[in-house]
C-alpha positions as CSV (number, residue, x, y, z in Angstrom):
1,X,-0.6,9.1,-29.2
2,X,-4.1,10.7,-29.9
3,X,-4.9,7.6,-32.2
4,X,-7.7,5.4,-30.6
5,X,-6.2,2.3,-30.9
6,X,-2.8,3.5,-29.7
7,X,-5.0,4.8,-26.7
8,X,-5.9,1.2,-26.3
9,X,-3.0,-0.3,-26.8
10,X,-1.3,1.5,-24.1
11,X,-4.0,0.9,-21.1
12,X,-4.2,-2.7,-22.1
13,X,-0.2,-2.6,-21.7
14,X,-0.7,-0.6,-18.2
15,X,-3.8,-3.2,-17.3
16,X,-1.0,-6.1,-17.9
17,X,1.6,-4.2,-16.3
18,X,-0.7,-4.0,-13.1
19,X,-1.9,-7.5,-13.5
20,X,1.7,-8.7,-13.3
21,X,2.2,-6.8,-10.2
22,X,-0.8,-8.2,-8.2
23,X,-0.2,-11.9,-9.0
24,X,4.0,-11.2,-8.0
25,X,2.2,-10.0,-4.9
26,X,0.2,-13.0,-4.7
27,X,3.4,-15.0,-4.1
28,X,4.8,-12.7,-1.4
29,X,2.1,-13.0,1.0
30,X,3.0,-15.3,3.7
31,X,3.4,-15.9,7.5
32,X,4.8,-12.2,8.0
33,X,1.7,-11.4,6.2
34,X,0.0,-13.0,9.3
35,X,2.4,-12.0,12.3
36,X,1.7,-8.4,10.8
37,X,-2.2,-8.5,10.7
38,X,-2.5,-10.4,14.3
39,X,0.0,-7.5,15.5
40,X,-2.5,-5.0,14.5
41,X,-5.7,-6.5,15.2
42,X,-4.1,-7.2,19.1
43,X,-3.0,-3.7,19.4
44,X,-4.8,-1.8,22.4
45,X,-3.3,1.7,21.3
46,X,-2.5,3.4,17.9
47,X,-0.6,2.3,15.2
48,X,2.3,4.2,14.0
49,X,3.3,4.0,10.4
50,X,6.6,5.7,9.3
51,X,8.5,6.6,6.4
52,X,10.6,8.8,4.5
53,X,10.5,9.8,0.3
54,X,8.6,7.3,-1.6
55,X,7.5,4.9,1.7
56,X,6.6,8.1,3.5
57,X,4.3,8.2,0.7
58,X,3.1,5.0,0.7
59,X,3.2,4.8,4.8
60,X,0.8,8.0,5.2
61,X,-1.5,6.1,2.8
62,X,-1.7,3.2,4.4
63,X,-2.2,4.9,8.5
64,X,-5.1,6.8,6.2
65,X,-6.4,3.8,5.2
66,X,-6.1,2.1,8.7
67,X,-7.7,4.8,10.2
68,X,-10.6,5.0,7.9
69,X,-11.0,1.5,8.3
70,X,-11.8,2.0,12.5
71,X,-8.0,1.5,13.0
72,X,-6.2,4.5,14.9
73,X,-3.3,4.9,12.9
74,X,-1.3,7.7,12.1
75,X,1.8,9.0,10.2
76,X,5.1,10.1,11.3
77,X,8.1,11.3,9.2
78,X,11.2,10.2,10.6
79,X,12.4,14.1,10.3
80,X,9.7,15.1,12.7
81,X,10.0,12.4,15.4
C-alpha cells in the first residue's frame, strides 16, 4: 500500500468508517444520556469509573478525561477493588 492514491483511498475508507460511527451514536443518545450527566454534575464526591479488558480501557480514559475537565474522577479495576 505505498501507492498515493491507495494511501488515500484507505483514510477516506477510515474517515467514512468513523463517520458512520458518530452519526450511529447520534441515535443512541437519549434520556440515560441525561440521568447520567445530571448524576455527575450533582455528585458532591468523586466519581468512580470501572472496568475490566477493553472498558477498563476505555473507563480509565474517560475518569482521565473527567478529571481534566475539573471532575474528580478516578479509575478502578475490578481486580484491585
Amino acid at each position: 500500500m505505498s501507492q498515493p492514491n491507495e494511501l488515500i483511498k484507505s483514510a477516506q475508507r477510515t474517515i467514512r468508517l468513523e463517520l458512520e460511527a458518530v452519526t450511529d451514536l447520534l441515535q443512541r443518545i437519549d434520556g440515560d444520556f441525561v440521568r447520567a450527566c445530571e448524576l455527575i454534575l450533582a455528585s458532591k464526591g468523586r466519581v468512580v469509573v470501572v472496568g475490566m479488558g477493553k472498558s477498563g480501557h476505555v473507563g480509565n480514559k474517560i475518569a482521565a478525561t473527567l478529571a481534566s475537565t475539573g471532575t474528580t474522577a478516578f479509575f478502578v479495576h475490578p481486580a484491585e477493588a
